[in-house]
PDB file of N, H, CA, C and O in Angstrom:
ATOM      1  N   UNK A   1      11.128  19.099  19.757  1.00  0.00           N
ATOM      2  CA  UNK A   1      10.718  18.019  18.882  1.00  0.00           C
ATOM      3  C   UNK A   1      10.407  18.623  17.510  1.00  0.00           C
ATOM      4  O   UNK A   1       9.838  19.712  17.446  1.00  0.00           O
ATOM      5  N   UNK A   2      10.796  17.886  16.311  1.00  0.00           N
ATOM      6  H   UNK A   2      11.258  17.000  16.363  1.00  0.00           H
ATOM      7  CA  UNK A   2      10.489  18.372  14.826  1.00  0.00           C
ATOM      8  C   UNK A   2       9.177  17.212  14.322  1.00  0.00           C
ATOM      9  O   UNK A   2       9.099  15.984  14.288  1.00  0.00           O
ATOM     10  N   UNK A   3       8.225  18.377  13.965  1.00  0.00           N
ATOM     11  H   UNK A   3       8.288  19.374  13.993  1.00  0.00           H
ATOM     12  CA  UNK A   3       7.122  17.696  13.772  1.00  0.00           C
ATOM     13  C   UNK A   3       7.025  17.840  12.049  1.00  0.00           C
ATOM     14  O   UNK A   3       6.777  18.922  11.517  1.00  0.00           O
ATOM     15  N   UNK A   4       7.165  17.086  11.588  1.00  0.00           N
ATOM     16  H   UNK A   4       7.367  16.207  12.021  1.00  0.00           H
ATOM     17  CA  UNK A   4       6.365  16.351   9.535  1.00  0.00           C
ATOM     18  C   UNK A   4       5.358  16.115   9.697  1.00  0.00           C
ATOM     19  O   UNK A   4       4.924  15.231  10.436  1.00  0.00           O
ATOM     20  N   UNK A   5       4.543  17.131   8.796  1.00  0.00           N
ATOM     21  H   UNK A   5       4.895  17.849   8.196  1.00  0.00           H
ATOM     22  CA  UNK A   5       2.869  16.615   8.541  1.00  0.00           C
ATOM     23  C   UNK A   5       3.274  15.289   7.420  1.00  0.00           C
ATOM     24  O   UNK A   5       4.268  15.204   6.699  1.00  0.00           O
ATOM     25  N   UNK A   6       2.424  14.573   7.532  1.00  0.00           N
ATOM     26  H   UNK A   6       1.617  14.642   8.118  1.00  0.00           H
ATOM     27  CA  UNK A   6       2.276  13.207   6.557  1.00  0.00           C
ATOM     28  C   UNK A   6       1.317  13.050   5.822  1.00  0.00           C
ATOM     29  O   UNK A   6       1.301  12.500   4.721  1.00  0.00           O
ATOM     30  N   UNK A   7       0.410  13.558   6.433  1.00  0.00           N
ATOM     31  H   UNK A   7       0.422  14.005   7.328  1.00  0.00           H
ATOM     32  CA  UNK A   7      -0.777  12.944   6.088  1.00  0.00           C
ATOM     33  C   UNK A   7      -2.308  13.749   6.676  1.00  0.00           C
ATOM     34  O   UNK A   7      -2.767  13.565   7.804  1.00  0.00           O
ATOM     35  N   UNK A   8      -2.895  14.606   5.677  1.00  0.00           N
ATOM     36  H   UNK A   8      -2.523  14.756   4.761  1.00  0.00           H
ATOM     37  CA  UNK A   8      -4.086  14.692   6.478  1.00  0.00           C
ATOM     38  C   UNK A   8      -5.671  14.704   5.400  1.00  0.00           C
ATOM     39  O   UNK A   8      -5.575  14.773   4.174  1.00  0.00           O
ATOM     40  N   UNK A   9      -6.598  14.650   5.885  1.00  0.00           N
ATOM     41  H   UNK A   9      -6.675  14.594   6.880  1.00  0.00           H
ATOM     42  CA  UNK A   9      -8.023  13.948   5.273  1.00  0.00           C
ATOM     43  C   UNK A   9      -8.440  15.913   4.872  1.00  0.00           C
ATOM     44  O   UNK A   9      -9.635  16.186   4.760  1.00  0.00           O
ATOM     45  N   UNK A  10      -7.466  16.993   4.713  1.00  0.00           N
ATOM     46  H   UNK A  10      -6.495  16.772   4.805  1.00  0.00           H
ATOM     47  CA  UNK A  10      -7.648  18.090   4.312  1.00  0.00           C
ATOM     48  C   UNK A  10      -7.029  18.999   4.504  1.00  0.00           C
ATOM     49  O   UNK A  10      -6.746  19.175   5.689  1.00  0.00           O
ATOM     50  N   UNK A  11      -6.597  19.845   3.677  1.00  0.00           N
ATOM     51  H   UNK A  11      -6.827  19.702   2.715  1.00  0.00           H
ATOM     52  CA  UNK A  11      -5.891  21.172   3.545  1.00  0.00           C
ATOM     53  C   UNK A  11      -6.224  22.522   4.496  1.00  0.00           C
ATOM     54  O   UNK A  11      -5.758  23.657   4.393  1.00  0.00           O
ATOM     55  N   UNK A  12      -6.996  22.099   5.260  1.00  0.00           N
ATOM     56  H   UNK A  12      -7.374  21.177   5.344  1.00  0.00           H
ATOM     57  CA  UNK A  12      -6.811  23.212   6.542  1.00  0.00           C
ATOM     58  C   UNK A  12      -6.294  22.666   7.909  1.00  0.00           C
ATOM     59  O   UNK A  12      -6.011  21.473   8.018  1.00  0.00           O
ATOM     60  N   UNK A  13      -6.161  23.591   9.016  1.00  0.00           N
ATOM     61  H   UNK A  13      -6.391  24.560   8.927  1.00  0.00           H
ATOM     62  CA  UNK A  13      -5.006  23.269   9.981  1.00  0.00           C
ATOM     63  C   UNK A  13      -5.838  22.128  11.001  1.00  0.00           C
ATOM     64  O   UNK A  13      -5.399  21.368  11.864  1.00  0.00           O
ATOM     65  N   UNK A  14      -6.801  22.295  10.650  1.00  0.00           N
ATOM     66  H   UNK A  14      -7.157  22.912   9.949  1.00  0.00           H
ATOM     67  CA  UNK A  14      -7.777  21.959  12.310  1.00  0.00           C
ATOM     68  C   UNK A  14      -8.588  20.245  11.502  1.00  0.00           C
ATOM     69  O   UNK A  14      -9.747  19.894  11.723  1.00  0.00           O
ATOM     70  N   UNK A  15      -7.508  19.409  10.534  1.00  0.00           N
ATOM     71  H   UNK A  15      -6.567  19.694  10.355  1.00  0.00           H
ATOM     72  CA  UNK A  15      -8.651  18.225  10.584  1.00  0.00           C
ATOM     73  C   UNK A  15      -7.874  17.301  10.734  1.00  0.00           C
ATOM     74  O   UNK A  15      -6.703  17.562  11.009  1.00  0.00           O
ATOM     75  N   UNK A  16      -8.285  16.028  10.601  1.00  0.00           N
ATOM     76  H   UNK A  16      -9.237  15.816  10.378  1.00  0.00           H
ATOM     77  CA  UNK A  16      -7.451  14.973  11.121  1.00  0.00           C
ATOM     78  C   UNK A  16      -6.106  14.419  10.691  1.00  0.00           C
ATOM     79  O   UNK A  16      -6.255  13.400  10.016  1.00  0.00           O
ATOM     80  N   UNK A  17      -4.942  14.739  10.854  1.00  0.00           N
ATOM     81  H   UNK A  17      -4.820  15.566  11.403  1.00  0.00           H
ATOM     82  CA  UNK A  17      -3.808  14.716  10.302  1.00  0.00           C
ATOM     83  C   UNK A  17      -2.880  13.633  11.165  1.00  0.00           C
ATOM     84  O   UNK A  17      -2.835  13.219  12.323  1.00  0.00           O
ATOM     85  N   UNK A  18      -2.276  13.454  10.107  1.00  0.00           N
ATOM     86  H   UNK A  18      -2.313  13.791   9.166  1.00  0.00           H
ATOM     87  CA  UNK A  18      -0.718  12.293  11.032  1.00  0.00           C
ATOM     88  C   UNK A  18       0.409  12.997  10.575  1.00  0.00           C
ATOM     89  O   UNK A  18       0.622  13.452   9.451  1.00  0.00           O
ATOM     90  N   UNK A  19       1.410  13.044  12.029  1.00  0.00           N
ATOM     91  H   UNK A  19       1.237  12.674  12.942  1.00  0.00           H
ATOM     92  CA  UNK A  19       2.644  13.631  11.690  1.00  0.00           C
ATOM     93  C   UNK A  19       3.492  12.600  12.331  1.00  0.00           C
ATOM     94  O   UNK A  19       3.313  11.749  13.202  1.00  0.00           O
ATOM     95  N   UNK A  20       4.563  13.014  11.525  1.00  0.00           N
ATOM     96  H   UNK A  20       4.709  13.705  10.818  1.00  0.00           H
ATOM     97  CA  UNK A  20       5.972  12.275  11.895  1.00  0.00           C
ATOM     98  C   UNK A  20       7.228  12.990  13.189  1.00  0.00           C
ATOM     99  O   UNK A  20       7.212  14.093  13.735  1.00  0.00           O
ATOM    100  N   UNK A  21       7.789  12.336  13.274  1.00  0.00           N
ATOM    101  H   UNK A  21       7.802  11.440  12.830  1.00  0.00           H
ATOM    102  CA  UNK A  21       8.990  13.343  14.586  1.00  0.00           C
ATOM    103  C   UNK A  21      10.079  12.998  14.639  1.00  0.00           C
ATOM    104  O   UNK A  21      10.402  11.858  14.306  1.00  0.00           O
ATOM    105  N   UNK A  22      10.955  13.918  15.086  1.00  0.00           N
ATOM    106  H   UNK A  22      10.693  14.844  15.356  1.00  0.00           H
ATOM    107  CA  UNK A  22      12.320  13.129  14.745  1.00  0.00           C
ATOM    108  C   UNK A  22      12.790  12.055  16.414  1.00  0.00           C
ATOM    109  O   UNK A  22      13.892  11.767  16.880  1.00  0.00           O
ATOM    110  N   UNK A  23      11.651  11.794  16.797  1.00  0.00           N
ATOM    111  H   UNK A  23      10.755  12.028  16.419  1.00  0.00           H
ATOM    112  CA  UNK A  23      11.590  10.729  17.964  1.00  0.00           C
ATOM    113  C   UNK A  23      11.494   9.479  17.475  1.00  0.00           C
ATOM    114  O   UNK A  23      11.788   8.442  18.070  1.00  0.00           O
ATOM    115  N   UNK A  24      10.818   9.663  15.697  1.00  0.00           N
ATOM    116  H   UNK A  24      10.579  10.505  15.213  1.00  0.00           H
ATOM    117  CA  UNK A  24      10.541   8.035  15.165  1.00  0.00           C
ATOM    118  C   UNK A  24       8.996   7.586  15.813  1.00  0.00           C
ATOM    119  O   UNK A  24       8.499   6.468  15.949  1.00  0.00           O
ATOM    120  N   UNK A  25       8.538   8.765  16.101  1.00  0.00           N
ATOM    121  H   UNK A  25       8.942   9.674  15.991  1.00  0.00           H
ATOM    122  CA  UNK A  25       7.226   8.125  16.871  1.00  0.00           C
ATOM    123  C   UNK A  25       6.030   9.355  15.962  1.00  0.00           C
ATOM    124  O   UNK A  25       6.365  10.469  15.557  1.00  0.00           O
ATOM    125  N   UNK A  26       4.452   8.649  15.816  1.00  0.00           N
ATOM    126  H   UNK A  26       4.180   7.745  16.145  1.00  0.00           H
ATOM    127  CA  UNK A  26       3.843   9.709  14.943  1.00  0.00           C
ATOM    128  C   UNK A  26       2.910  10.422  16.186  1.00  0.00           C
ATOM    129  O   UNK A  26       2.564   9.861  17.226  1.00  0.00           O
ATOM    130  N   UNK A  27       2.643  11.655  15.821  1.00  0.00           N
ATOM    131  H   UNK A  27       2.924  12.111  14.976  1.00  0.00           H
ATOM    132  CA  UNK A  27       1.436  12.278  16.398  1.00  0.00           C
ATOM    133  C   UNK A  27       0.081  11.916  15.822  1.00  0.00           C
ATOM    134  O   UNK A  27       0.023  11.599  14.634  1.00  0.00           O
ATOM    135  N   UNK A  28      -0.682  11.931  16.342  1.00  0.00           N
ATOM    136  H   UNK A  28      -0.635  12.188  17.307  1.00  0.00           H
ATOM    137  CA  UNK A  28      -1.811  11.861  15.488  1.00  0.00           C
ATOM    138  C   UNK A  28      -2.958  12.922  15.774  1.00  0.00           C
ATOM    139  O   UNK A  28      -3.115  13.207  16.961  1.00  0.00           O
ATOM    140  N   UNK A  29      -3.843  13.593  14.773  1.00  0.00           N
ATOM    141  H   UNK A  29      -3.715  13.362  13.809  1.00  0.00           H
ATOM    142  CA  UNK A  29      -4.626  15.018  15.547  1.00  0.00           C
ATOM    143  C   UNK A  29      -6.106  14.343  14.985  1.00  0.00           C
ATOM    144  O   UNK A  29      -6.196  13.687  13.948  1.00  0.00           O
ATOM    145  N   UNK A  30      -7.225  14.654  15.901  1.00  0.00           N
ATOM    146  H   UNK A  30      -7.152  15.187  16.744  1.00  0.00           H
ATOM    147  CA  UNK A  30      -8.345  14.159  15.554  1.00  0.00           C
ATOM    148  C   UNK A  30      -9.053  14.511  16.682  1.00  0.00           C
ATOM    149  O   UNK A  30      -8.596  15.019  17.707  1.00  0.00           O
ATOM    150  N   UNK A  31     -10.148  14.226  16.449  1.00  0.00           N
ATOM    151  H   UNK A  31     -10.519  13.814  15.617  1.00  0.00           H
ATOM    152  CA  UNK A  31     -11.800  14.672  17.714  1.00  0.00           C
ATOM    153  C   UNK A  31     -11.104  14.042  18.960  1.00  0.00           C
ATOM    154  O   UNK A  31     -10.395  13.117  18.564  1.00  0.00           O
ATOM    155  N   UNK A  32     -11.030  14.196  20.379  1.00  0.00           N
ATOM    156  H   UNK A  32     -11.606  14.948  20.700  1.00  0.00           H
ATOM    157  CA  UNK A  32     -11.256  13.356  21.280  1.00  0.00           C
ATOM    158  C   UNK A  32     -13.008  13.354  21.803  1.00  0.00           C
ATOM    159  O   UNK A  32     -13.789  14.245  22.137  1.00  0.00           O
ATOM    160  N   UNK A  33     -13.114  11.743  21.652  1.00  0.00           N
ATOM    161  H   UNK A  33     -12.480  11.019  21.380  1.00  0.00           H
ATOM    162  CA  UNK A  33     -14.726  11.276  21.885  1.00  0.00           C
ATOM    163  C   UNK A  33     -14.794  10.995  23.560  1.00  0.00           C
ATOM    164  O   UNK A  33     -13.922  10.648  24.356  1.00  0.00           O
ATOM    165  N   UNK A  34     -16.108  11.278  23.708  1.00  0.00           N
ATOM    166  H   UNK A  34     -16.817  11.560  23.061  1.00  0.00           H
ATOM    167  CA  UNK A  34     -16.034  11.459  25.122  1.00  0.00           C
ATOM    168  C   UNK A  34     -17.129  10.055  25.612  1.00  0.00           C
ATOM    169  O   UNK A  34     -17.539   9.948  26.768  1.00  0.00           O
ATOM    170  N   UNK A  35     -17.463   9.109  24.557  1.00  0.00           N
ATOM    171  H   UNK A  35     -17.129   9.196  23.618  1.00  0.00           H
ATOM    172  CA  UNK A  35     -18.762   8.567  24.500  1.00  0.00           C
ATOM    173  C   UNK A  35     -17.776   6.737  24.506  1.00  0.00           C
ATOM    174  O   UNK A  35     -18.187   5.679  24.031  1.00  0.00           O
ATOM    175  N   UNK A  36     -16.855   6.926  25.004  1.00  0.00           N
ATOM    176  H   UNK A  36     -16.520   7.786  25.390  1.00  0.00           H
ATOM    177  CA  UNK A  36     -16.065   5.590  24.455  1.00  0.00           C
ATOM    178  C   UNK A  36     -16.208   4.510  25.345  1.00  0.00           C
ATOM    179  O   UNK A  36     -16.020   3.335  25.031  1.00  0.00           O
ATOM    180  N   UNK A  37     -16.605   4.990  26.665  1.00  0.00           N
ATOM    181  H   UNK A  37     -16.758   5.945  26.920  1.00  0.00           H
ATOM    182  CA  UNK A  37     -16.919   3.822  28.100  1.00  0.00           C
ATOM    183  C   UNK A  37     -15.914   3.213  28.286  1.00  0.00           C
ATOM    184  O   UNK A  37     -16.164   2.182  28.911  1.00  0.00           O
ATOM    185  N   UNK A  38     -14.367   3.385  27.940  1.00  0.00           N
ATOM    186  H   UNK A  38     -14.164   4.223  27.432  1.00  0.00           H
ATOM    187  CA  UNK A  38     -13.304   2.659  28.514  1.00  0.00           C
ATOM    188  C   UNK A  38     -12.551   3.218  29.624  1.00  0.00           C
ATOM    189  O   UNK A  38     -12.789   4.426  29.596  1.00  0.00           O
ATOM    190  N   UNK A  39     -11.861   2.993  30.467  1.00  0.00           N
ATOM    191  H   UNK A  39     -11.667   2.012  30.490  1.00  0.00           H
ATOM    192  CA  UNK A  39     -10.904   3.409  31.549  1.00  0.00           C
ATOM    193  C   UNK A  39      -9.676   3.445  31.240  1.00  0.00           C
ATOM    194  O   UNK A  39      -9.132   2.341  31.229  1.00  0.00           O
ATOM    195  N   UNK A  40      -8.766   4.705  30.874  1.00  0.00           N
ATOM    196  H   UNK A  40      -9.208   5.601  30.883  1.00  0.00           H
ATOM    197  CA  UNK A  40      -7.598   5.072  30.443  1.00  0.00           C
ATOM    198  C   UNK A  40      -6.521   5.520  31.214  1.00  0.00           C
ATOM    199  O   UNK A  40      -7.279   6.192  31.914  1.00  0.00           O
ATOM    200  N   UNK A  41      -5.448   5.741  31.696  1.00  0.00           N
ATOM    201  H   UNK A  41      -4.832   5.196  31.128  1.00  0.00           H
ATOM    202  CA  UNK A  41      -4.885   6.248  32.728  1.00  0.00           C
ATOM    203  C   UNK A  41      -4.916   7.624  32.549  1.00  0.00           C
ATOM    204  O   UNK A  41      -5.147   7.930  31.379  1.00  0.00           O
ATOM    205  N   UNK A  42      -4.739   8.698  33.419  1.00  0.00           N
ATOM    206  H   UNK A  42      -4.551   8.450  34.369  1.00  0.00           H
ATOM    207  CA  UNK A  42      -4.618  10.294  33.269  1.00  0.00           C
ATOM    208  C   UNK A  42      -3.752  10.877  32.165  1.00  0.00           C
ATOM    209  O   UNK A  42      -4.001  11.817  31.411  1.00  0.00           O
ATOM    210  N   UNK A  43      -2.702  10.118  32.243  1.00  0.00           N
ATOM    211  H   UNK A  43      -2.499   9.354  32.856  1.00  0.00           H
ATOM    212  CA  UNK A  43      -1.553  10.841  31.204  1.00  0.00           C
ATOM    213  C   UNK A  43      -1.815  10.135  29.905  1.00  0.00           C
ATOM    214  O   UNK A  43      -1.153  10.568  28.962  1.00  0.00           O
ATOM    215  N   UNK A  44      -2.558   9.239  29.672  1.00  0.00           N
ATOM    216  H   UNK A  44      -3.096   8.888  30.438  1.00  0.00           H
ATOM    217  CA  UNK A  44      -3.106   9.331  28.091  1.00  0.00           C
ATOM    218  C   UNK A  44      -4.489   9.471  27.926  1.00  0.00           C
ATOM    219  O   UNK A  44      -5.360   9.345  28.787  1.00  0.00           O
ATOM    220  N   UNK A  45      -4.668   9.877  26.150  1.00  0.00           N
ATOM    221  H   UNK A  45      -3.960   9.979  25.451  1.00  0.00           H
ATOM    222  CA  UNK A  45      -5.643   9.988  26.095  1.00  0.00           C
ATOM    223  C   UNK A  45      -6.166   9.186  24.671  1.00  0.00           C
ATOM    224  O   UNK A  45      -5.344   8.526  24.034  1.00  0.00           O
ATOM    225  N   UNK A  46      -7.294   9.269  24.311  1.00  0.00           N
ATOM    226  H   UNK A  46      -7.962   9.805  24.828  1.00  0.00           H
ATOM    227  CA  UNK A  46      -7.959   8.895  22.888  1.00  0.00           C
ATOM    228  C   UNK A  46      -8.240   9.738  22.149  1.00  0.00           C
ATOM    229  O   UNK A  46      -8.806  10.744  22.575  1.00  0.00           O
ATOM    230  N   UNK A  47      -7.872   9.562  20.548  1.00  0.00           N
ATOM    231  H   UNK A  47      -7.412   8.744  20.203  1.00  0.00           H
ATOM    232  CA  UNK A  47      -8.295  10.480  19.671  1.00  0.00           C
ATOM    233  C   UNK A  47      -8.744   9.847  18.157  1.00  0.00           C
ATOM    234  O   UNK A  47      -7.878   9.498  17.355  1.00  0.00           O
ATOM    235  N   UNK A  48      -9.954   9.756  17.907  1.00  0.00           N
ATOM    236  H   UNK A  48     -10.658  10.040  18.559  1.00  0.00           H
ATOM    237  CA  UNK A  48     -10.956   9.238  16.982  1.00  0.00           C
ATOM    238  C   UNK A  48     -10.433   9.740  15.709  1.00  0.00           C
ATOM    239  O   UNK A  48     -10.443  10.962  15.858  1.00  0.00           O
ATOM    240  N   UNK A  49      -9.957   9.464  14.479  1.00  0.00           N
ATOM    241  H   UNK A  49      -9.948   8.471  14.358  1.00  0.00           H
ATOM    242  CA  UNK A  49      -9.727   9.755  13.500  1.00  0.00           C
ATOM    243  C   UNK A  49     -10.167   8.906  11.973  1.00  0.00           C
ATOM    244  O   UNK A  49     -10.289   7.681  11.989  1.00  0.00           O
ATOM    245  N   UNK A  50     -10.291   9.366  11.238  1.00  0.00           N
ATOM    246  H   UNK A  50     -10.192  10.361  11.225  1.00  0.00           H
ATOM    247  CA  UNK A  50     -11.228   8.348  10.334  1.00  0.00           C
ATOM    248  C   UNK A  50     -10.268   7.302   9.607  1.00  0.00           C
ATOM    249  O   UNK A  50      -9.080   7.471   9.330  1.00  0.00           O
ATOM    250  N   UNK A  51     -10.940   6.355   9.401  1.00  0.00           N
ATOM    251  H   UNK A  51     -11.905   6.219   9.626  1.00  0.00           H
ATOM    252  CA  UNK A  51      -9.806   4.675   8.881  1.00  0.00           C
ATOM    253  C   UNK A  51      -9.144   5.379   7.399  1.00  0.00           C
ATOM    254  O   UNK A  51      -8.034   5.071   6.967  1.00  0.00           O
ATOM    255  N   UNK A  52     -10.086   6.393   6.728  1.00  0.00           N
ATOM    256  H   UNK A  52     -10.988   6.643   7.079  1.00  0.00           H
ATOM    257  CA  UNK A  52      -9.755   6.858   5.202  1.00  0.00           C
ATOM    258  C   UNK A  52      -8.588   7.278   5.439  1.00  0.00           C
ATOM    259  O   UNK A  52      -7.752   6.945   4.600  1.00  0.00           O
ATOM    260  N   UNK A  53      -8.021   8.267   6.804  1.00  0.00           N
ATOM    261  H   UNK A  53      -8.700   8.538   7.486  1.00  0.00           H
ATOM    262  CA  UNK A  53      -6.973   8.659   6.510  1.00  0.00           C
ATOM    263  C   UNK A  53      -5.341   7.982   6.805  1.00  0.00           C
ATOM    264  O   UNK A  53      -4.203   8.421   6.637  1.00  0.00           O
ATOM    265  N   UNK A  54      -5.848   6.835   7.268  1.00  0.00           N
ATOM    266  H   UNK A  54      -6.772   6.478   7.404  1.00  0.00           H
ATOM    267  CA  UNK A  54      -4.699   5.662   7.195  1.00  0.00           C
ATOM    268  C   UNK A  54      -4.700   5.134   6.396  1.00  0.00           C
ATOM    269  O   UNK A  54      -3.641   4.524   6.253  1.00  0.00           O
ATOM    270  N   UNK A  55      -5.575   4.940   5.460  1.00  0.00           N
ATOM    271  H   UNK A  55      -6.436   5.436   5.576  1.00  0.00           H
ATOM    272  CA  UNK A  55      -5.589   4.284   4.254  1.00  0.00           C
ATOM    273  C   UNK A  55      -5.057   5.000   3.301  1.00  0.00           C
ATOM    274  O   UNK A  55      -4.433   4.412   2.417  1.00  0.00           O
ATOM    275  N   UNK A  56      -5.157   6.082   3.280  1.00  0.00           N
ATOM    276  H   UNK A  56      -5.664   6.559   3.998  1.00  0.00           H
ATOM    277  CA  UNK A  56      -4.692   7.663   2.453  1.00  0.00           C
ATOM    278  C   UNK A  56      -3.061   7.309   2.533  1.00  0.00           C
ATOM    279  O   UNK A  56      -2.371   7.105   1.534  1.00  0.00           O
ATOM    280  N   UNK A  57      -2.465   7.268   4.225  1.00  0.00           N
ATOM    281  H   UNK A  57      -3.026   7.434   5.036  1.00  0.00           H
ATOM    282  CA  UNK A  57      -1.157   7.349   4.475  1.00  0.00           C
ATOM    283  C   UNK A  57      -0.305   5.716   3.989  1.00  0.00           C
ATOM    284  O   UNK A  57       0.897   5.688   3.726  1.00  0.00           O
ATOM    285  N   UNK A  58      -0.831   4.983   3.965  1.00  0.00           N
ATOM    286  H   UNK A  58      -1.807   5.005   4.179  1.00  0.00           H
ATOM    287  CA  UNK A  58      -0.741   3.883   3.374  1.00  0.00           C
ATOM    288  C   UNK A  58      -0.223   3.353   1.909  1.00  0.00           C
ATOM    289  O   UNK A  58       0.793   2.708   1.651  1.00  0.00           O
ATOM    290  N   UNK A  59      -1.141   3.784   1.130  1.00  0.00           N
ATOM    291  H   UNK A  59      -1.966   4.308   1.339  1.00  0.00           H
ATOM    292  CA  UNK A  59      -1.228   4.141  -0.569  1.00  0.00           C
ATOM    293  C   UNK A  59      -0.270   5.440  -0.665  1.00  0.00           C
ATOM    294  O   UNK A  59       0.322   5.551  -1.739  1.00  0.00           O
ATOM    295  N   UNK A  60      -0.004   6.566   0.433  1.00  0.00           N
ATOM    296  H   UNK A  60      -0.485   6.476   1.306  1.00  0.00           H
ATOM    297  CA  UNK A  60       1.087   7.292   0.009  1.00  0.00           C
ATOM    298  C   UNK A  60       2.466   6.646   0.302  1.00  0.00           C
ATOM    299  O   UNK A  60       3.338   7.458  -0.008  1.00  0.00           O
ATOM    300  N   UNK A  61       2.920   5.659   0.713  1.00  0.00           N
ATOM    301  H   UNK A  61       2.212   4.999   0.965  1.00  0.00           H
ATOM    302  CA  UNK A  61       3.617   5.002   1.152  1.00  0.00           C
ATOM    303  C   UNK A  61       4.404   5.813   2.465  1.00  0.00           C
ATOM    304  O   UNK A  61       5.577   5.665   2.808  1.00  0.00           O
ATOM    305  N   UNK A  62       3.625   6.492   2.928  1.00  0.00           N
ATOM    306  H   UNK A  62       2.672   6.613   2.649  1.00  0.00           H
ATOM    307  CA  UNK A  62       3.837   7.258   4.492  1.00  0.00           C
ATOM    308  C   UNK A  62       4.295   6.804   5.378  1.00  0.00           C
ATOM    309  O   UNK A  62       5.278   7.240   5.979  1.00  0.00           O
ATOM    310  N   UNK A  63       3.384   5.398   5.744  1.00  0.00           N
ATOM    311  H   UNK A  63       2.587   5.044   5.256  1.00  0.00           H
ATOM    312  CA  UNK A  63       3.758   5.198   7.093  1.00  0.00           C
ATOM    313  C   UNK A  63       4.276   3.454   6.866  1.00  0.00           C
ATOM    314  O   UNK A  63       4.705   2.809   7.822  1.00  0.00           O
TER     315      UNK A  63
END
């Protein structure tokens, strides 16, 4: 898989970023919260990322 960074809330490797793929589908990297009280199946998961940086990808005309 070919991963495009798009978008992230900072210039180091480890913060909340959106990438693109040549699947047409995005990754997204952020905290997983452990405090969420919902029931998810095993093979997915949740990952908390802040609204600024969709709004960021948005106004860049990113996504």
């Amino acid at each position: 898989m070919k991963v495009t960074k798009l978008v992230s809330s900072c210039d180091l490797k480890d913060c909340p970023t959106i990438y693109a793929t040549d699947r047409g589908t995005l990754l997204v990297q952020g905290e997983t919260p452990a405090d969420h009280g919902l029931r998810i199946p095993a093979h997915e998961t949740l990952v908390e990322i802040p609204v600024e940086l969709f709004r960021k990808a948005v106004r860049d005309n990113l996504v």
